[in-house]
N, C-alpha and C positions, 0 to 999 in steps of 0.2 A: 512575295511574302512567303513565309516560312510554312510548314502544313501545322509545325505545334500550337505558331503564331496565331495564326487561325483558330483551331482547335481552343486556344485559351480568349480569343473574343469572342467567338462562339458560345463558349461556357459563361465566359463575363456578363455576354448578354443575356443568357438564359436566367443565370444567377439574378441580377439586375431584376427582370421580370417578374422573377417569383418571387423577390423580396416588396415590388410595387404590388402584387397579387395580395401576397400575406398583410400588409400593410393597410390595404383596404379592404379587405375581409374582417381584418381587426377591429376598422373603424366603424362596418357595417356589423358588427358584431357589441362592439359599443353602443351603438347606435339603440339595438335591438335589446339593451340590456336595458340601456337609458329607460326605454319603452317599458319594458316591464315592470321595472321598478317604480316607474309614477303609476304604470295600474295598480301594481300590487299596492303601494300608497295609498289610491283613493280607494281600493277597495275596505283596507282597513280604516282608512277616515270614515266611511258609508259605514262599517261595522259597529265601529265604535259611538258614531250617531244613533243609529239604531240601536244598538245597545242601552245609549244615554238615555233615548225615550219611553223604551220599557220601564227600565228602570222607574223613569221620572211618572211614568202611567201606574206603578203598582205605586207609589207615595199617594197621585191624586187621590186612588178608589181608596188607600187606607185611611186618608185626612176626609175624604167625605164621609165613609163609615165611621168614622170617630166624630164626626160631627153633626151625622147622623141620630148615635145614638145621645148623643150630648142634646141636642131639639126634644130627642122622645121622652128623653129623660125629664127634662124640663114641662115638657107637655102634660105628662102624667100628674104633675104635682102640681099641676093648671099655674106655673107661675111665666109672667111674660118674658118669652126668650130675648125681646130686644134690648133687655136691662141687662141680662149674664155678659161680664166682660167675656168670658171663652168662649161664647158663642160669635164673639164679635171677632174676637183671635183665629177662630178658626175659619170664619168668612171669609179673612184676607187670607188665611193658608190657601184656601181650597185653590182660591182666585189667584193666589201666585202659583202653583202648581196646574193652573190652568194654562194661564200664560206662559210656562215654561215648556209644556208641552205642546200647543202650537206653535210655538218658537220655532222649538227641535223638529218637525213634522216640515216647518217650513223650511228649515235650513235643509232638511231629508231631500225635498221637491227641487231646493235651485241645484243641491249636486248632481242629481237626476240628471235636471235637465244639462247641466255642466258635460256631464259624460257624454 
């Protein structure tokens, strides 16, 4: 065999090598992207949870204050609050912004534990 012969297997092989090298470096590189991208994902799902239940936490204390004052109101002028439909509208409010707020608290807890 030739020396250039040689020479160009030599290189073929090297070539070869670094192309299987780069190739899987690629893949480990995908790989690690894949990775970050479903954390960066659930971080923002967590965010945005959280977010939702602030939120959903300043509606509860503003429907209990408004319902709040809505009972005093009624108290003052001694009339029975079980007969004002708004008193009774805002029972079911307070009571669905209750429930939607341990919802979200719960859904907060399984992605927790998810992570």
């Amino acid at each position: 065999m030739g020396y250039w012969k040689e020479v160009r297997e030599v290189l073929g092989k090297g070539v070869h090598l670094a192309a299987e090298g780069i190739k899987e470096g690629a893949e480990g590189v995908k790989g690690g992207a894949e990775s970050v991208f479903e954390k960066t994902k659930d971080s923002m799902a967590l965010a945005k949870l959280n977010k939702d239940l602030k939120s959903m936490q300043e509606e509860y204390q503003e429907t209990i204050a408004e319902f709040g004052d809505d009972i005093y109101d009624l108290y003052t002028k001694k009339k029975d609050v079980y007969e004002v439909e708004s008193v009774k509208s805002l029972a079911a409010k307070v009571s669905e912004k209750e429930k939607e707020c341990k919802r979200l608290e719960t859904e907060i807890k399984n992605f927790d534990k998810k992570s």
